[in-house]
Structures are given as C-alpha cells and as structure tokens.
DSSP file (Angstrom, degrees, kcal/mol; ACC not computed):
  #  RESIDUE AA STRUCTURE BP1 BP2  ACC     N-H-->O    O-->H-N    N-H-->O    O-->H-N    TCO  KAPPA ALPHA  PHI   PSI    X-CA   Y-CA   Z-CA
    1    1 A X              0   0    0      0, 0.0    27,-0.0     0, 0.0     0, 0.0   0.000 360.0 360.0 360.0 135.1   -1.2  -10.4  -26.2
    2    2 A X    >   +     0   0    0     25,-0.1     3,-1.4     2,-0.0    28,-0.4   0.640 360.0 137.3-129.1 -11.6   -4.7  -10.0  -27.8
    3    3 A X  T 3  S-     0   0    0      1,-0.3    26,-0.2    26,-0.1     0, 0.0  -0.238  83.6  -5.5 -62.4 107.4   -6.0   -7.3  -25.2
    4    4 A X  T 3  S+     0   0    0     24,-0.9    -1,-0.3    -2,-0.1    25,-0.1   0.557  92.9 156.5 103.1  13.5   -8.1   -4.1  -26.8
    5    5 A X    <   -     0   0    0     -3,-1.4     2,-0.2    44,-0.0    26,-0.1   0.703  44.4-130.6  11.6-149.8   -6.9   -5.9  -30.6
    6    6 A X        -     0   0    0     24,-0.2    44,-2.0    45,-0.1    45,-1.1  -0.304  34.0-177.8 168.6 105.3   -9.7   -4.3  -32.8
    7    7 A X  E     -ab  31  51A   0     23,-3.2    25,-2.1    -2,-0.2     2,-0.3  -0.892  19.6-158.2-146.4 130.8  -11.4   -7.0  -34.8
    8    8 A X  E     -ab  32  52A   0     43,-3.3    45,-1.1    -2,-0.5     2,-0.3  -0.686  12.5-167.2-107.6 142.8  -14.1   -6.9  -37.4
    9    9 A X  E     -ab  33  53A   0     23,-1.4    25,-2.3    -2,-0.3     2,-0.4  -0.987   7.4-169.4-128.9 130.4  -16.2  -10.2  -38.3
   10   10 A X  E     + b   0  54A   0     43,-2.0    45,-1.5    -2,-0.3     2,-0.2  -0.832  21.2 121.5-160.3 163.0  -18.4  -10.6  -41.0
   11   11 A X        -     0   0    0     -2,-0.4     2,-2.8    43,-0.2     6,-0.2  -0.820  52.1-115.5-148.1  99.3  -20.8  -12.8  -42.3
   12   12 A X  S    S+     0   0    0     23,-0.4     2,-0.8    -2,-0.2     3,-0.1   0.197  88.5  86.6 -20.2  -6.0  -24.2  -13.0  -43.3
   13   13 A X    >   -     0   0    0     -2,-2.8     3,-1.3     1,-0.2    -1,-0.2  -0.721  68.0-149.2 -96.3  70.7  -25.2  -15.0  -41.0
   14   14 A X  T 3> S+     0   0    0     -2,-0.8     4,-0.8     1,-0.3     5,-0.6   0.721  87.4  47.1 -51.1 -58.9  -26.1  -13.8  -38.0
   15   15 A X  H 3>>S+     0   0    0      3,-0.2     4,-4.1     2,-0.2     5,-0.5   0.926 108.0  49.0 -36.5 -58.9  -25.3  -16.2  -35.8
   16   16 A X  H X45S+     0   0    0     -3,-1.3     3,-3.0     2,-0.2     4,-0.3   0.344 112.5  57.5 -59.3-117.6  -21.8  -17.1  -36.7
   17   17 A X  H >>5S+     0   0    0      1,-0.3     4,-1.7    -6,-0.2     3,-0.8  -0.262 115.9  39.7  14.3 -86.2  -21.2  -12.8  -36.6
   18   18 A X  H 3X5S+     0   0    0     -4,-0.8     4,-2.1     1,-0.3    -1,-0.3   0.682 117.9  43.1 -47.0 -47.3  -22.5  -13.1  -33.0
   19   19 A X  H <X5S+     0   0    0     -4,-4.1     4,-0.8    -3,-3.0    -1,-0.3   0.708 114.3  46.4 -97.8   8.1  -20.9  -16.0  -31.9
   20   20 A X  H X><S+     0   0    0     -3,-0.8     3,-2.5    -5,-0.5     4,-1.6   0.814 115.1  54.9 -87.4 -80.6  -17.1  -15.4  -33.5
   21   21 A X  H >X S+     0   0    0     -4,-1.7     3,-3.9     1,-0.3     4,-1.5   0.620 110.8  41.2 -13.5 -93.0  -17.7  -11.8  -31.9
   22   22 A X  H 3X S+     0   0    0     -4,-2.1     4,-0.9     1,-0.3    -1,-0.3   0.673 117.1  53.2 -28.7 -35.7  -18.5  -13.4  -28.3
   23   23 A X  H << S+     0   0    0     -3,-2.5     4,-0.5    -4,-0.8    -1,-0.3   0.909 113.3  38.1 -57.6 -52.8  -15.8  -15.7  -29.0
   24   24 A X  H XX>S+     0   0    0     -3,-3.9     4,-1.9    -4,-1.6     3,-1.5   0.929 111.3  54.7 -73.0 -48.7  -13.4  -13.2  -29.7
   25   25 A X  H 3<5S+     0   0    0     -4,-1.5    -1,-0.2    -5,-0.2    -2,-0.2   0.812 108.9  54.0 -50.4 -23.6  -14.5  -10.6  -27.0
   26   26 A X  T 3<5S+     0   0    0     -4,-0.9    -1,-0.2    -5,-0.4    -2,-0.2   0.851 105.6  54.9 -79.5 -27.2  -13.9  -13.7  -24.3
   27   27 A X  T <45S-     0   0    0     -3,-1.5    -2,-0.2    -4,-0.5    -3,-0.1   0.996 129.7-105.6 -92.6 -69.1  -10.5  -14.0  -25.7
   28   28 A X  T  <5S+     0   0    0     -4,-1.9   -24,-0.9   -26,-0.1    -3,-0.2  -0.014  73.3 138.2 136.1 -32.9   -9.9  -10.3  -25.0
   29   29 A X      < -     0   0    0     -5,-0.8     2,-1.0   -26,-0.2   -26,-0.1   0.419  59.1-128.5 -24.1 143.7  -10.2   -8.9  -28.4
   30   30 A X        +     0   0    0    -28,-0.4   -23,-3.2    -6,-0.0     2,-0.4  -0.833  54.8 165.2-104.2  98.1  -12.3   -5.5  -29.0
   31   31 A X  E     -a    7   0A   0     -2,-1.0     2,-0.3   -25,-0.2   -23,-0.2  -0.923  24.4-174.5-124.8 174.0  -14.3   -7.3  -31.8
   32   32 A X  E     -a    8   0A   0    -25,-2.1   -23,-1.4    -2,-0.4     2,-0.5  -0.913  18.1-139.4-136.6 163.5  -17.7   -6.1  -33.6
   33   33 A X  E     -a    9   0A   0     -2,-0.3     2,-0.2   -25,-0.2   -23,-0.2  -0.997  14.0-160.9-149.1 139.5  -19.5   -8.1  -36.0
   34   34 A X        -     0   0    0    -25,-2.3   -22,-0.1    -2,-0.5     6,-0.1  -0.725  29.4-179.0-167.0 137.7  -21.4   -7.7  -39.2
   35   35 A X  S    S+     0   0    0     -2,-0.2     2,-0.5   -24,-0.2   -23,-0.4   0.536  88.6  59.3 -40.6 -36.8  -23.9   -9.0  -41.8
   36   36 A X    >>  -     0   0    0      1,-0.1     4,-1.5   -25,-0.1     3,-0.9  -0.919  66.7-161.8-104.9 101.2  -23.6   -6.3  -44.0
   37   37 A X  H 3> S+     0   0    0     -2,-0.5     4,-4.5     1,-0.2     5,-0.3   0.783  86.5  70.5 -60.8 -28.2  -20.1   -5.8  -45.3
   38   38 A X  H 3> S+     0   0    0      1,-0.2     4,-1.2     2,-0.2    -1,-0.2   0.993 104.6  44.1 -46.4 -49.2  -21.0   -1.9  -46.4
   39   39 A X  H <>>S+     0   0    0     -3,-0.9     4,-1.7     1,-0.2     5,-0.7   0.944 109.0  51.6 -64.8 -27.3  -21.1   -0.9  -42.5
   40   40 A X  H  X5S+     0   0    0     -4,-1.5     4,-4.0     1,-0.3    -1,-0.2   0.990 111.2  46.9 -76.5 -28.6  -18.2   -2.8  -41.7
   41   41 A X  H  X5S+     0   0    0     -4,-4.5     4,-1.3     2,-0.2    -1,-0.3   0.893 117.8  43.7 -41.4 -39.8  -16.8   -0.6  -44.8
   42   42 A X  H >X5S+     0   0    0     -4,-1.2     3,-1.4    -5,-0.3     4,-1.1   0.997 119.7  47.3 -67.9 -65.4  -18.6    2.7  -43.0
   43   43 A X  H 3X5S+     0   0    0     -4,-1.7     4,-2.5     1,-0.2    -1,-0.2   0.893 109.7  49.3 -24.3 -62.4  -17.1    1.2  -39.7
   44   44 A X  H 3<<S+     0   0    0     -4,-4.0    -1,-0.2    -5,-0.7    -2,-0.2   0.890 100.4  61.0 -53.7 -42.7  -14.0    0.7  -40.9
   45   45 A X  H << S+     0   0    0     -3,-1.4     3,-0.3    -4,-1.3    -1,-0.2   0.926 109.8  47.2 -65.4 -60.8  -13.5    4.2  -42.5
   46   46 A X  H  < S+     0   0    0     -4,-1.1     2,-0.2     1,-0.2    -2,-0.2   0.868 133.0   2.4   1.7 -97.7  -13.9    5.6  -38.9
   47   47 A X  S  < S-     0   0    0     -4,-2.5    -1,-0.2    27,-0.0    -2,-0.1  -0.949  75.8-139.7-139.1 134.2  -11.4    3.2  -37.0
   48   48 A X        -     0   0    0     -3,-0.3     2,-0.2    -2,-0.2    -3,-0.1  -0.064  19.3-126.0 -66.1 167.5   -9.9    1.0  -38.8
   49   49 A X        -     0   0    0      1,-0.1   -42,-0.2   -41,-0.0    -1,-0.1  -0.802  10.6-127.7-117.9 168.3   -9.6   -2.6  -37.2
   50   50 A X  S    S+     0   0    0    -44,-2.0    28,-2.7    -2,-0.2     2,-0.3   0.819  95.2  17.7 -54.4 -50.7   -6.2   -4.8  -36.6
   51   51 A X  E     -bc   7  78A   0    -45,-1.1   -43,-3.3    26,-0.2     2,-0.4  -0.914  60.6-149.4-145.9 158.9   -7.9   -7.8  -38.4
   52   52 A X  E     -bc   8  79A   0     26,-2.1    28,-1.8    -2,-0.3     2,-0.2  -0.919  13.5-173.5-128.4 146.6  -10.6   -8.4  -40.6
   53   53 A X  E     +bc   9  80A   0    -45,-1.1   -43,-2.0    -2,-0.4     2,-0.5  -0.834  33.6 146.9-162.3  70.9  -12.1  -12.1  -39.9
   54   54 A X  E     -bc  10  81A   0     26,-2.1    28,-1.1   -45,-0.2   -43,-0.2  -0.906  40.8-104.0-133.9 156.6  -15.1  -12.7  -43.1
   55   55 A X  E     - c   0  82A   0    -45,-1.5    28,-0.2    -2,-0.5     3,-0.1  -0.197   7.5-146.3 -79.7-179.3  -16.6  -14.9  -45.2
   56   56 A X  S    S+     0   0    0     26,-2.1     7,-2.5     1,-0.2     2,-1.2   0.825  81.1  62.3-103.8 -27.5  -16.4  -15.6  -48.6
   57   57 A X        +     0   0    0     25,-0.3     2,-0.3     5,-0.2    -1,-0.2  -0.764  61.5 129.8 -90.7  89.3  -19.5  -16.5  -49.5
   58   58 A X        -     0   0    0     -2,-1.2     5,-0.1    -3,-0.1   -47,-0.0  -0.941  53.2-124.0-135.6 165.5  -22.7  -13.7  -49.3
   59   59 A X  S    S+     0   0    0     -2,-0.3     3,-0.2     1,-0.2    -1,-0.1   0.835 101.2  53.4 -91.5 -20.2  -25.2  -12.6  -51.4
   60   60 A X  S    S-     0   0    0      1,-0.3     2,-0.4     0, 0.0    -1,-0.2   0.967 129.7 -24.7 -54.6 -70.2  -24.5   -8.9  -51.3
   61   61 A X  S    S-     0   0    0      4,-0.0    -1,-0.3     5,-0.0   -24,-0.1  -0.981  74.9-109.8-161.8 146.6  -21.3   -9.0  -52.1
   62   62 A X     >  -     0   0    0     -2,-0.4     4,-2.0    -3,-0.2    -5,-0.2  -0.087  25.7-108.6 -94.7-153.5  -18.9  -11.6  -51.8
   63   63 A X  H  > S+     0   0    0     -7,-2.5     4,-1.2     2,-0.2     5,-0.3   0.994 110.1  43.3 -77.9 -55.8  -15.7  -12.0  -49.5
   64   64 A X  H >> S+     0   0    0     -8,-0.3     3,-4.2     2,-0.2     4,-1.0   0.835 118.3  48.3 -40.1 -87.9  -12.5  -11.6  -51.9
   65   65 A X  H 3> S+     0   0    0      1,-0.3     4,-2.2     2,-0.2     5,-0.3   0.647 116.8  43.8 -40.4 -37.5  -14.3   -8.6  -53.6
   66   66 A X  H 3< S+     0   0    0     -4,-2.0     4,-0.5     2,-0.2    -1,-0.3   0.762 111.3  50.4 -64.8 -29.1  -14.9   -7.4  -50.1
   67   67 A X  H <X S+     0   0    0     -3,-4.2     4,-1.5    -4,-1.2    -2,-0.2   0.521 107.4  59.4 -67.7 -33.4  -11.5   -8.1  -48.8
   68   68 A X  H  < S+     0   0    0     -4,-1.0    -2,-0.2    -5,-0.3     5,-0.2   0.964 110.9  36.1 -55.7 -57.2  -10.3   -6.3  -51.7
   69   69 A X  T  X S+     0   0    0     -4,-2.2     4,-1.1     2,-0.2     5,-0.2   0.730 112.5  59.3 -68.6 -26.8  -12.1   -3.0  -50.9
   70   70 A X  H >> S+     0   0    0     -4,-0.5     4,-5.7    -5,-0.3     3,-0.8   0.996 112.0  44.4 -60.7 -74.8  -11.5   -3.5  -47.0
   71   71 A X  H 3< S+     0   0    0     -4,-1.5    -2,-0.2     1,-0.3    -1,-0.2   0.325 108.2  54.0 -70.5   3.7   -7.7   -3.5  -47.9
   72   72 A X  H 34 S+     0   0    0      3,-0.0    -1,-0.3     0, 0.0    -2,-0.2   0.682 117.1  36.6 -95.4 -31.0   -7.8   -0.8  -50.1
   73   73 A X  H << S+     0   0    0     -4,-1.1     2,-0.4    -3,-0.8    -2,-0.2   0.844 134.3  24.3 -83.6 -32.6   -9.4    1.4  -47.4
   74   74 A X  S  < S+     0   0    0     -4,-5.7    -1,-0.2    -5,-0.2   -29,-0.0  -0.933  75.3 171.2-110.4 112.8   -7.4   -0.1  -44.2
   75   75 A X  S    S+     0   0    0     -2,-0.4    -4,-0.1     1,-0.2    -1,-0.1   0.477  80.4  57.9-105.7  12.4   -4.0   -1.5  -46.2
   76   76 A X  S    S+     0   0    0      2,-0.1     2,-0.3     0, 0.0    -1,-0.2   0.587  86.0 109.0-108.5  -1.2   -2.3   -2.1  -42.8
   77   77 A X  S    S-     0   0    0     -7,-0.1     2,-0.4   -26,-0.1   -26,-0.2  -0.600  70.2-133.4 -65.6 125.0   -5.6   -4.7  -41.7
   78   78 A X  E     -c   51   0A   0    -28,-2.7   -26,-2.1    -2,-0.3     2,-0.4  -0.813  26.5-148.3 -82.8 131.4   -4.5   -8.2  -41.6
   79   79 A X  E     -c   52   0A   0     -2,-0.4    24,-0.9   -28,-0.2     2,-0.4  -0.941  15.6-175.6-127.9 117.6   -7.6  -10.2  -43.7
   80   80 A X  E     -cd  53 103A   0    -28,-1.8   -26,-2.1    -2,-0.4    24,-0.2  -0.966  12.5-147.8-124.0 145.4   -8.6  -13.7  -42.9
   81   81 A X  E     -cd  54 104A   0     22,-2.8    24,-1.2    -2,-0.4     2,-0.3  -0.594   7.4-165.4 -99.6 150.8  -11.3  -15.7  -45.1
   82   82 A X  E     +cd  55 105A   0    -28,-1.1   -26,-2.1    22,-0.2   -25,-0.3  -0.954  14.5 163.4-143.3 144.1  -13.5  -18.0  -44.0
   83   83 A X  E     - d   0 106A   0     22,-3.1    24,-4.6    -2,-0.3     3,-0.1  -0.926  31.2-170.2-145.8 167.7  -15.5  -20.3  -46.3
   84   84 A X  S    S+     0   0    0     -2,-0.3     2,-0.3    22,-0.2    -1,-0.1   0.474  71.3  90.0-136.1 -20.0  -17.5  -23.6  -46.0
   85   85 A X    >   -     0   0    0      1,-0.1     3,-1.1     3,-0.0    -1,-0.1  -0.801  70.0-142.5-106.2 155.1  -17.7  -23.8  -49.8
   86   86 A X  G >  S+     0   0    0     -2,-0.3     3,-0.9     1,-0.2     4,-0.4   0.490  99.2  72.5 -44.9 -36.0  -16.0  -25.2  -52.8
   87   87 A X  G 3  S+     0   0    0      1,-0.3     4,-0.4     2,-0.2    -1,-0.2   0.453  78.9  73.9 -89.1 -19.1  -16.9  -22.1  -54.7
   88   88 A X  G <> S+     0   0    0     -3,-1.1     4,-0.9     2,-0.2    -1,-0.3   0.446  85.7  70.8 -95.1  19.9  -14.3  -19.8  -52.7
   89   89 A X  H <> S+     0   0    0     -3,-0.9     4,-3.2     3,-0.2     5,-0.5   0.867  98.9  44.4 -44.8 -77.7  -11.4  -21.5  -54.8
   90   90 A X  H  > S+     0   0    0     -4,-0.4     4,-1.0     2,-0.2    -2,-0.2   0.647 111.3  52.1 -38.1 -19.9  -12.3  -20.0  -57.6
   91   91 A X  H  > S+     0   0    0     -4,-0.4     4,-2.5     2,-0.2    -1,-0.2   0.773 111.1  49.6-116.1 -54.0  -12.8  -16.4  -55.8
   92   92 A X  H  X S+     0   0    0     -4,-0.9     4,-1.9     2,-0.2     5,-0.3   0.954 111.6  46.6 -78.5 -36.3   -9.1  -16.7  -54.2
   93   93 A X  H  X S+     0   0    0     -4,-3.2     4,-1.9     2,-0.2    -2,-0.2   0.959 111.2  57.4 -72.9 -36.2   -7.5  -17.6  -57.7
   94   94 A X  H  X S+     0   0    0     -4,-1.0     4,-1.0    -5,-0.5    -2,-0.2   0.984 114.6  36.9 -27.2 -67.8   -9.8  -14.4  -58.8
   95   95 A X  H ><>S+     0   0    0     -4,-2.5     5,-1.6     1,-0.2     3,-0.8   0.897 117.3  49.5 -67.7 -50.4   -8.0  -12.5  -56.4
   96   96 A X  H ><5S+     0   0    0     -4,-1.9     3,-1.7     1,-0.2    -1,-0.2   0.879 104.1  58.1 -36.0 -52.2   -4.6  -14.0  -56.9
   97   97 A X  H 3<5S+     0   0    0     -4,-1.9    -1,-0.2    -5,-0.3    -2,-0.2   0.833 110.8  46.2 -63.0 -42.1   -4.8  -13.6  -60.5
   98   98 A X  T <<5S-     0   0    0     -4,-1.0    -1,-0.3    -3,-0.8    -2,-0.2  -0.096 125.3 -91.8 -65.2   1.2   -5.3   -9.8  -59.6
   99   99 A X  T < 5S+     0   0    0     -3,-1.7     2,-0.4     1,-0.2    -3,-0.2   0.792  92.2 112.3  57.5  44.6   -2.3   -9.3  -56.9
  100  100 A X      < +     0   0    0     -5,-1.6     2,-0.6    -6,-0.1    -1,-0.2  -0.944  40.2 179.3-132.6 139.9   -4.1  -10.0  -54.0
  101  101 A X        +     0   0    0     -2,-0.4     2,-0.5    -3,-0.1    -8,-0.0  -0.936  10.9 177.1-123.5 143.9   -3.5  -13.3  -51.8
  102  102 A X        -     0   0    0     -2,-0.6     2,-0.4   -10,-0.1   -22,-0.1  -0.953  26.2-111.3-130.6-179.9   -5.5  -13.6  -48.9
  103  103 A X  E     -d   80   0A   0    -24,-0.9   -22,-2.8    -2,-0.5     2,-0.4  -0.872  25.1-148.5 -86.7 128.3   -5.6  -16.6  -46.2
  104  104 A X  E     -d   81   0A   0     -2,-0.4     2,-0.4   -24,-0.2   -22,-0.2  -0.874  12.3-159.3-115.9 152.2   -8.4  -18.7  -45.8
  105  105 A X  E     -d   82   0A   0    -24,-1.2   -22,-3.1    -2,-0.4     2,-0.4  -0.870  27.7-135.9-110.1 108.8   -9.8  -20.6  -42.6
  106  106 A X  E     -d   83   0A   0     -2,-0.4     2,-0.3   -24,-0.2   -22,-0.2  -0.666  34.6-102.2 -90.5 144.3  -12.1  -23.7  -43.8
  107  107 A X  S    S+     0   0    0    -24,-4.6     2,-0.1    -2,-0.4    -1,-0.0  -0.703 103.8  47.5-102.3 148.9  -15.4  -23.8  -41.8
  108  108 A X  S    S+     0   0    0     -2,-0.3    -1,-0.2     0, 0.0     2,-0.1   0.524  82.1 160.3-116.0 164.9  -16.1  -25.5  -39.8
  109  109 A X        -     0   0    0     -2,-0.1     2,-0.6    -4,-0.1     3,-0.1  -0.252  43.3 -97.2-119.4-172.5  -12.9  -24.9  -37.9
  110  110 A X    >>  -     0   0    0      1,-0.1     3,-2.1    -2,-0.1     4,-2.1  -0.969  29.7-121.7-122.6 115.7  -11.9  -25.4  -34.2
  111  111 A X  H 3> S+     0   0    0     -2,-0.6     4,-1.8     1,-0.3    -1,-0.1   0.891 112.0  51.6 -28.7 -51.1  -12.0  -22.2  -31.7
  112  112 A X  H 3> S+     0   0    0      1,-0.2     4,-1.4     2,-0.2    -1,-0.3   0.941 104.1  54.9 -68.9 -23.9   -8.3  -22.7  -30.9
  113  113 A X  H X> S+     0   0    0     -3,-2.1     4,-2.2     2,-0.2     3,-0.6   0.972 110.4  45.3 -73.4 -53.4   -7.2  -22.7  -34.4
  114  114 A X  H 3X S+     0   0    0     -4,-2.1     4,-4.2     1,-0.3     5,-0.3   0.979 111.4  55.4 -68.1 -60.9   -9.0  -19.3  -35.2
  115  115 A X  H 3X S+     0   0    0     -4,-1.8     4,-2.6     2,-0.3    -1,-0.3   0.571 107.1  46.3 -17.3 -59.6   -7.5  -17.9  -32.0
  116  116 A X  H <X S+     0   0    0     -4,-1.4     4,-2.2    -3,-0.6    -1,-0.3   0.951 120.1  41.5 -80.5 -68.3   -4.0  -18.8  -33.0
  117  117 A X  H  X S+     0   0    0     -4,-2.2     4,-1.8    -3,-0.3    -2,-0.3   0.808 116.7  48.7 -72.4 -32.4   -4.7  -17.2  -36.6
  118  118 A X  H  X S+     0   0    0     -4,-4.2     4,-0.8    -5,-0.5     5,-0.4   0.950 115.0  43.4 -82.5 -52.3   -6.5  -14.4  -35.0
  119  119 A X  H  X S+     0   0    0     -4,-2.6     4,-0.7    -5,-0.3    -2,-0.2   0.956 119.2  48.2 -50.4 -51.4   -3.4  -13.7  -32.3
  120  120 A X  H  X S+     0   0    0     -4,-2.2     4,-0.6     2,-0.2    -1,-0.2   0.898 111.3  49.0 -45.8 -63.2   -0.9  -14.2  -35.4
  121  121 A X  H >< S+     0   0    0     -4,-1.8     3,-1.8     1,-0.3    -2,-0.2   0.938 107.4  50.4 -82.6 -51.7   -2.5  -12.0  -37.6
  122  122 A X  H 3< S+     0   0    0     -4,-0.8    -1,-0.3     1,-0.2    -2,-0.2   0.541 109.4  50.6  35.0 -67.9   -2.9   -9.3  -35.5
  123  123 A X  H 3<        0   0    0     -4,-0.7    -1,-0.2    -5,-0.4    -2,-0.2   0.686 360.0 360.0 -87.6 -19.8    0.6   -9.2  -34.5
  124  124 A X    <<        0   0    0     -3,-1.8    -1,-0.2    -4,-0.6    -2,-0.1   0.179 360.0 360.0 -70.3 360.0    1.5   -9.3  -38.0
C-alpha cells in the first residue's frame, strides 16, 4: 500500500527531481522533489517524510553527508541513494566508516525496481 506515503526526492538535477516525483505521485505516493537539499532539510523539519529517495553526487553538498543530517533530523525516514558514479563508493565507506549504512540504487535503474525499493522502504 503506497497511498498518501510522504516521499522526498532530491537531486540537482531538475529533471530527474521532476520526473522521479511524477513517477512517484502516479504510483500513489505524496512525493515532492528537490534540487537544493537545504529546503528539503527546511521541508523536512516541518513534516517529516516516510522515505528520502537522493543522490549522491551534488555540488552543494553531497548525498551521504546529506543523508547523514536528514537522519539526524527525521531518524525514523527510511534513506535510499542514488548514484550514477564511481565516486559514491568512497562516500558510502565514508559513511560506513562513521556508523551510518545507507542503500544505494545505481542509476540508471528501471522504474519497477525503484518502486519495489520505494514500497519496501516505506513499509520498513
């Protein structure tokens, strides 16, 4: 059951934001999406979401460190990475190394696959 779910996407990118959002709102999901991980922090602080669905790679700030701060402010948000680079190994053994594990989703991925992982985590 994914209906009214509360799920925050972001990624610098506008498009993917927009179209994982659409994606997710067609599922049923109550998602929002954003480029700037601070609002989704502001956002978050507000109402918290179910799942958190970002990348790892941005210039602002990147996804672990952001996933860190997310889950220090929501610790009951389920947190899924997504990355398209090599470079977010290093970033999850960062985080590892530090007592944090998160799951990552390598892009580009298949709609049903995130679905499953978005329904899963969620329920989790």
């Amino acid at each position: 059951m994914t209906g009214s779910r509360r799920v925050f996407v972001v990624d610098d990118e506008p498009v993917i934001a927009d179209t994982l959002q659409a994606i997710l709102k067609q599922w049923g999901f109550e998602a929002f999406c954003f480029t700037d991980p601070m609002m989704a922090l502001k956002a978050a602080a507000l109402t918290p979401p179910q799942v958190l669905l970002t990348d790892v790679i941005m210039p602002k700030l990147n996804g672990v460190e952001f996933a860190i701060l997310f889950k220090a402010l929501c610790p009951e948000c389920q947190i899924l990475l997504m990355s398209g680079h090599n470079l977010a190994d290093g970033l999850l053994q960062e985080a590892e190394n530090r007592g944090h594990a998160f799951r990552i989703l390598a892009k580009p991925f298949q709609p049903d696959v995130l679905r499953e992982l978005i329904s899963t985590e969620a329920q989790t």
